[in-house]
N, C-alpha and C positions, 0 to 999 in steps of 0.2 A: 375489523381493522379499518373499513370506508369511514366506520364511525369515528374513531379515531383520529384517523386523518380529519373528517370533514369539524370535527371537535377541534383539532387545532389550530386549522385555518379562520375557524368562524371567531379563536380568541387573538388570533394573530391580529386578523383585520380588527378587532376589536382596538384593540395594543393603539394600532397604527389610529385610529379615527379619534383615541384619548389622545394620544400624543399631539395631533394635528387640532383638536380641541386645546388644548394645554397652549401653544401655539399664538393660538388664535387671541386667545383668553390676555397672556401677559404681554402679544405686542396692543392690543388694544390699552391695555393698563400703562405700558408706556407712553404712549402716544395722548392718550388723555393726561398723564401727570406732565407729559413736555409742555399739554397746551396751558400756558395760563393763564390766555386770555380768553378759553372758553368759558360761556358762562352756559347756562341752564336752557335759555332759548335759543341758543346755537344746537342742542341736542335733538334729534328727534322726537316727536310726542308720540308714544306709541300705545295703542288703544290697552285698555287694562288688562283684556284678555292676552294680547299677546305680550306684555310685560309675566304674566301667571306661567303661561304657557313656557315661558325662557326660564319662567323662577325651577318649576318642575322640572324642564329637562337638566336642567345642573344639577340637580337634586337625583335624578336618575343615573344620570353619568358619573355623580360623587360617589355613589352608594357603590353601583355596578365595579365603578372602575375603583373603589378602596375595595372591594372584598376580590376581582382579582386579582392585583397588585401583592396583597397579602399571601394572596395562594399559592402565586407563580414562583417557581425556584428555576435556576439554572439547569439544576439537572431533567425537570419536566418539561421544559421549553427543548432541551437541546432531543429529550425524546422524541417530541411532537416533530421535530426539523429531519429527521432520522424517516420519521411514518413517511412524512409529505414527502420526501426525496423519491418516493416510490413512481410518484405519479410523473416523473422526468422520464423513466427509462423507457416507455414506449414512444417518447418522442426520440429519446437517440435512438434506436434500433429502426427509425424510417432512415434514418442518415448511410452513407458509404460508412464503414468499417473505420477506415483511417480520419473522414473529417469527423467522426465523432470522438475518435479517441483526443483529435486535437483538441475538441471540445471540451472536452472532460478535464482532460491538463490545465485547460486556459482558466479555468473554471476555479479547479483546485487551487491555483496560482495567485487568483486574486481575491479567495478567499469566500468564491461561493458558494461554497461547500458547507452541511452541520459540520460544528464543531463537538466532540463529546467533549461532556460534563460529567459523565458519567464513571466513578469509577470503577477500574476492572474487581472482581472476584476474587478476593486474597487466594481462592485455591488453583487460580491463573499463572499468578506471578512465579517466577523463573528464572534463578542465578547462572548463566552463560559465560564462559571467558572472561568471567569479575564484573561482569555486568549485568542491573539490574532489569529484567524485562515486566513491564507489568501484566503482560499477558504473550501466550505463543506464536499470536496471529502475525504474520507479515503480509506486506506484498514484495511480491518477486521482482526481479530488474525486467526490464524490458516496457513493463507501462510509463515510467517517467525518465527517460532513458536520458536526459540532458539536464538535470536538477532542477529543474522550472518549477516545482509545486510541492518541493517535503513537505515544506512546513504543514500547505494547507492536507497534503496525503497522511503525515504524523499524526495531525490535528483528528482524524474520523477514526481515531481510536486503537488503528493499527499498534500493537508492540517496537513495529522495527519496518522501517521502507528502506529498500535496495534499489537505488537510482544504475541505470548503464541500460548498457553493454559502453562504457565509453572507451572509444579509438584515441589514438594520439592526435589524428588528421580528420578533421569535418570528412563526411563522406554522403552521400546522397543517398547509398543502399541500392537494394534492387529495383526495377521501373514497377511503377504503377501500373496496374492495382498488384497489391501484394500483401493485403488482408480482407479475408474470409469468412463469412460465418456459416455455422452449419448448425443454428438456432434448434432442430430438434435432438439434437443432439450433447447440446450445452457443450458446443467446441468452436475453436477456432484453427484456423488453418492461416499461420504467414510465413513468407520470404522476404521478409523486411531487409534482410543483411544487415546489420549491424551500424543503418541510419543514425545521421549523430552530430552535434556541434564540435565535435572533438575537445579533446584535453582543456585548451586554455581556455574556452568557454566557460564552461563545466567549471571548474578552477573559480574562473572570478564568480561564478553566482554560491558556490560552496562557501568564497571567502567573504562574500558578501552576508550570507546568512550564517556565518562562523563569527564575524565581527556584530552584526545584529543583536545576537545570544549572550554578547558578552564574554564570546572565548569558548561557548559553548558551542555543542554540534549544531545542525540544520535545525532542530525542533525538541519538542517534549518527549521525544521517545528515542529510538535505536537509529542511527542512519547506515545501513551497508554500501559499499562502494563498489561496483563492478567492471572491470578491466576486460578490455579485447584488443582485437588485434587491427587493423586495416587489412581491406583486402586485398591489395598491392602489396604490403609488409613483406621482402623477402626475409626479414630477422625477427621472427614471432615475440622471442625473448625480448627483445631491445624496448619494442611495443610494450611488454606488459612492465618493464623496467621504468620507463618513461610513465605509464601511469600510473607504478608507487610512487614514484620523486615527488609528482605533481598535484595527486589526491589522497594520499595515505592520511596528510594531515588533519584531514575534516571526516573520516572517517570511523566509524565504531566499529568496524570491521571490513575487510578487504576480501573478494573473492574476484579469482584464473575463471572466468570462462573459456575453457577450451571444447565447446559442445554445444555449440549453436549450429544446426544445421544447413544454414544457409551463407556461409563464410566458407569457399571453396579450403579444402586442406584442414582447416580448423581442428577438425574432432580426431585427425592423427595425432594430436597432442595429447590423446591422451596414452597412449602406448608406453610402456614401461619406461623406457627409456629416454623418450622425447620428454614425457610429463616428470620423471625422476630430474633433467636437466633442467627443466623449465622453472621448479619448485626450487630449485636450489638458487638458480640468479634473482628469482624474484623476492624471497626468503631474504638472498644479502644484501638486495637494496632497499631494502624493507630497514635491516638493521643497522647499514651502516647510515640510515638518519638519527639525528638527534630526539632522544624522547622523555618527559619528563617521568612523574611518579607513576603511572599510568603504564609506561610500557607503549609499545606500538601495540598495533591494530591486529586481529587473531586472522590469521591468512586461511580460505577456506578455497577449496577446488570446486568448481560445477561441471558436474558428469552427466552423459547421454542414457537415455533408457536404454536405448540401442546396444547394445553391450555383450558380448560372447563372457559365459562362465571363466572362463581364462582374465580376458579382461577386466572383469570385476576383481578379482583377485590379487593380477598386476596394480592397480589402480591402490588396492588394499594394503598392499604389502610397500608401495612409496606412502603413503600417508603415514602408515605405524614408523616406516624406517624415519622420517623426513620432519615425526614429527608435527603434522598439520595440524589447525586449530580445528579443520569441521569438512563437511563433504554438503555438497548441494543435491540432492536427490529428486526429482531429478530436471532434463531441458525437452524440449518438446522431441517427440517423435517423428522418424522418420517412416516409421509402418504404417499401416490401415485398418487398425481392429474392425472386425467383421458386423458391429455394430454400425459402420459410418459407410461400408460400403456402398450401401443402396442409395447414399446422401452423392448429385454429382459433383457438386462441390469438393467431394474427396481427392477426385480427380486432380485436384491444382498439387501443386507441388510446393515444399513449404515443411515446415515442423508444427503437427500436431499438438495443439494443447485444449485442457479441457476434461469433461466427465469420461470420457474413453479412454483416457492415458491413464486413469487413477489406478483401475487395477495390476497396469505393466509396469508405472513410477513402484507402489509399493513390493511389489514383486524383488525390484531391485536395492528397494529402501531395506527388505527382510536381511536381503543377503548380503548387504553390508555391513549392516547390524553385526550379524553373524562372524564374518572374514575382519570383521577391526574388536572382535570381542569386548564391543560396547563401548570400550575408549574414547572414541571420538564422537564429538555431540555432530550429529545428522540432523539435517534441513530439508523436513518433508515438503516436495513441492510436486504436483503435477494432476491435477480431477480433482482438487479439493473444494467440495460446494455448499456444504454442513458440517455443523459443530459433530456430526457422527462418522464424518467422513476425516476432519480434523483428529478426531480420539482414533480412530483408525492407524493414521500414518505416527502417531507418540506411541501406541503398542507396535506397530512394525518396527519403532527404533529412533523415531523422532524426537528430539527435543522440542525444537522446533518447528512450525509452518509456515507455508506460505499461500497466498492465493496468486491467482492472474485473470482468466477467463473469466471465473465468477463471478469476480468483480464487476469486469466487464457489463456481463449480462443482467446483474443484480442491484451495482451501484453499492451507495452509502450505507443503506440501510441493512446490507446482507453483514455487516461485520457484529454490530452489538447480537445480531442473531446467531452469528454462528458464534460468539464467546457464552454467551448464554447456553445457546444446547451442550458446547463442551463442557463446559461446569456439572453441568446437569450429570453429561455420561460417566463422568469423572465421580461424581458423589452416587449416582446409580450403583456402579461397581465397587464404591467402599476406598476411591481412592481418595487419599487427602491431599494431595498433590498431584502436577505433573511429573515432576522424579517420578516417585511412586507407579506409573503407571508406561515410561517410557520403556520399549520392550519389552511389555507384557508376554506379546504371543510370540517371542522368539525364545523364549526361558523353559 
């Protein structure tokens, strides 16, 4: 792989020193045809060898730089930008937690980020809610939680990016510090609380990048839109009502966070009867906007690992009654699997996300499955680090995945990797599809 990498730096800088040649070469050509009153003894007299010397190197750089020019395509360029991105990530991991995630946002935002060229794996692509996905990978809400960077998040290849948790009302969150890592572990630990530009922010860079497009969403692929609450809100509902009205319209789909752990009360929404109320108001202001051929946007809930047998159930039997487009499977934890204990970092308080929660998300991912008897397309989200861990959560019952952490920890590069190994497992096992293989092991 250093090969690789160091292989496509030595043609990048290559690129750059023709270019810069090239440069050089037609303002000189300008500049001599403006003169014209130079003559022949206004020029340099340069000894013969060093006139040979110039004849050869253009001759070397013709040669070099036509046979790679020839060779270079989009899609081997945007690979070689994928390898090299590798070599960033041990510089964010010196940085705090939070000024690297800003990092990373700001980065995204202005476009410094690879872009794929690459396209996905026809045995990727994925018809959801009459939409087409070219592959099942997302990221989850919470990394670009104020719309600042789809496009360029869209752009590295992702299926479908979920922007939020967004509030109606700017809000600060919890105080600093309030992201965590527990680097042997491949987790994260925050109490961010639900930090945020609020609604109208949010709104005008949606509309901003909605008029960009041409009428079209944020980007090349899927945008999800996710709703919460303020933590002052005494009227939960009104909150999530206020951000259908206001972002439903830029949206490819709409999901209720009520399961973020660190928004005091929050996760009582999900109780039969609060989340049965809550589905309903947000459902009719959903509808009573105007929608063209398209239809509005499929309304999906995000549920807690955290969850008593009963509660799953409850949770199961409003979705089938009510109707719902999909279930988020699942939000960070509030536990300590017995792996993170010895880590003190566990100690901080906060929702668990990352390789630990993978096996208690699918646990819950099975038995949803199970309790909505397939009906509803599920949103595997929580320890997902490889395309084997991705195949994992589509036989628990996924349509869908998402990442967060691994990203995090992985960067750019980890996504065309993990679409890769999933194809792989997928044609390993004789599946020709994602259909095909979603809820394997609950059958």
């Amino acid at each position: 792989m250093s090969r690789r990498i160091g292989f496509g730096f030595m043609k990048q800088s290559l690129t750059q020193k023709l270019k810069s040649k090239a440069v050089t070469i037609t303002n000189s050509r300008h500049y001599c045809s403006s003169s014209a009153s130079a003559t022949a003894a206004d020029k340099p007299d340069l000894p013969r060898s060093s006139r040979m010397g110039r004849l050869l190197t253009g001759s070397i750089i013709g040669l070099v730089g036509g046979a790679y020019f020839s060779t270079l395509d989009e899609a081997t360029f945007s690979g070689w930008l994928f390898s090299a991105s590798k070599i960033a990530n041990p510089l964010f991991a010196l940085l705090d937690p939070e000024v690297a995630h800003r990092l990373a946002i700001s980065a995204a935002a202005r476009g410094l980020v690879p872009k794929e060229k690459r396209p996905d794996q026809q045995i990727l692509g994925i018809d959801v809610w009459g939409k087409r996905f070219s592959n099942p990978i997302g990221l989850s809400a919470g990394f670009d939680k104020n719309a600042e960077a789809a496009d360029g998040l869209l752009g590295l290849g992702f299926g479908f990016v979920e922007i939020g948790s967004v509030t109606p009302l700017p809000q600060e969150g919890n105080p600093k510090p309030r992201m965590f890592r527990l680097r042997d572990q491949g987790a994260i630990i925050n109490r961010c609380g639900f930090n945020g530009d609020g609604i109208s922010a949010v709104a005008k860079r949606l509309e901003a990048q909605h008029q960009a497009k041409n009428g079209g969403k944020a980007g090349p692929g899927i945008l999800g839109v996710n709703i919460g609450k303020n933590k002052t809100s005494e009227d939960a509902a009104a909150d999530y009502v206020q951000g259908v009205h206001s972002l439903s319209q830029y949206a490819d789909y709409l999901v209720i966070n009520v399961s973020s752990p660190n928004t005091p009360g929050l996760r009582q929404l999900q109780g039969r009867n609060q989340l049965k109320d809550l589905v309903k108001k947000v459902k009719a202001a959903r509808d009573e906007m105007k929608w063209g051929e398209e239809g509005p946007p499929p309304l999906l809930v995000k549920i807690a690992p955290d969850l008593s047998k009963q509660d799953l159930e409850d949770i199961a039997a409003v979705a089938l009654d009510l109707n719902l487009d999909g279930l988020i499977i699942s939000n960070t934890t509030i536990s300590r699997p017995e792996v993170v204990e010895a880590n003190p970092v566990s100690k901080e308080s906060g929702g668990l996300s990352g390789k630990p929660l993978f096996n208690l998300s699918n646990d819950i991912l099975k038995d949803m499955y199970i309790l909505t008897k397939g009906k509803i397309p599920l949103v595997g989200c929580g320890g997902v680090s490889s395309g084997e861990d991705a195949y994992k959560k589509i036989r628990a019952g996924a349509t869908l995945v998402q990442l967060y952490s691994a990203f995090a920890y992985g960067g750019p590069a980890l996504i065309p990797q993990i679409k890769a190994e999933l194809a792989d497992c997928l044609k390993r096992d004789g599946f020709k599809s994602i259909y095909e293989a979603v809820g394997a092991d609950c059958r």
